[in-house]
C-alpha positions in Angstrom: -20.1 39.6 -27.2 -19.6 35.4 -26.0 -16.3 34.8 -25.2 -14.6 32.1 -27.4 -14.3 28.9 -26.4 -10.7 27.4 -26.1 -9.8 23.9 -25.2 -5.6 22.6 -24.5 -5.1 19.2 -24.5 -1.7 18.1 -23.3 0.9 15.3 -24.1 4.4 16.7 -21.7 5.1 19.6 -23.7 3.1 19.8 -26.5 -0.3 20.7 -26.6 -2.9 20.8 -28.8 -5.5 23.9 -29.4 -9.0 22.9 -30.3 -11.5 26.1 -31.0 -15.0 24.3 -31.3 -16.2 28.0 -33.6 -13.8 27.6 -36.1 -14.7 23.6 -36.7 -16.1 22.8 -40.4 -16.8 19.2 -38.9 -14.8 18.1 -42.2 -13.7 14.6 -39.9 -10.4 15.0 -41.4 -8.8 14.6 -37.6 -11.5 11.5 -37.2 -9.8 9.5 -40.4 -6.6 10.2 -39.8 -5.9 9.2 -36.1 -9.2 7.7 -34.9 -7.6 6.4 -32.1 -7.2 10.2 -30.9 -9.7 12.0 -31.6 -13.7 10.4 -30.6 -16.6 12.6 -31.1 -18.3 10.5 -28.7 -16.2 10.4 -26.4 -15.6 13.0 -22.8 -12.7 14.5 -23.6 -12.7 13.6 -27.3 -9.1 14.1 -28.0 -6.7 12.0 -26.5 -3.5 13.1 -27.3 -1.2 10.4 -25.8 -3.2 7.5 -28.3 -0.7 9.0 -30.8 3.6 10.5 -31.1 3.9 14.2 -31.2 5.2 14.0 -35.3 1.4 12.4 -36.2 -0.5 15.0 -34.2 1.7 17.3 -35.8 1.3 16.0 -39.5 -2.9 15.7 -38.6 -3.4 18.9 -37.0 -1.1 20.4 -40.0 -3.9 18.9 -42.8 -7.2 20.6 -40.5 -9.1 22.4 -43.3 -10.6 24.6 -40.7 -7.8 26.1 -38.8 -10.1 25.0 -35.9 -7.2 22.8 -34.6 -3.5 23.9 -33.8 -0.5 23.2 -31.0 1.6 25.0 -29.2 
């Protein structure tokens, strides 16, 4: 059985949880803080574009579960 994959992002203390399996592509994360989060991009979230309270209230609305923070 494949490990799953995990990826942190940090901004100081806060850090956001992306697990790739669990993503519905639903772009919700995309819309709501584009300056963040860049499919395009290497890495594609970019956590200090944004305060801790609107990673918190974007991550909060992921449909998928497939983003979280610690």
């Amino acid at each position: 059985m494949s490990e799953e994959i995990v990826k942190e992002y940090q901004k100081g203390d806060f850090t956001i949880v992306w697990k790739p399996k669990l993503c519905k592509h639903a772009g919700v994360c995309v819309r709501m803080l584009p300056d963040v989060y860049d499919p395009k991009a290497k890495p594609w979230i970019t956590p200090e574009h944004a305060s801790v309270e609107e990673l918190k209230n974007q991550i909060d609305a992921c449909p998928s579960g497939a983003l979280s923070y610690k």
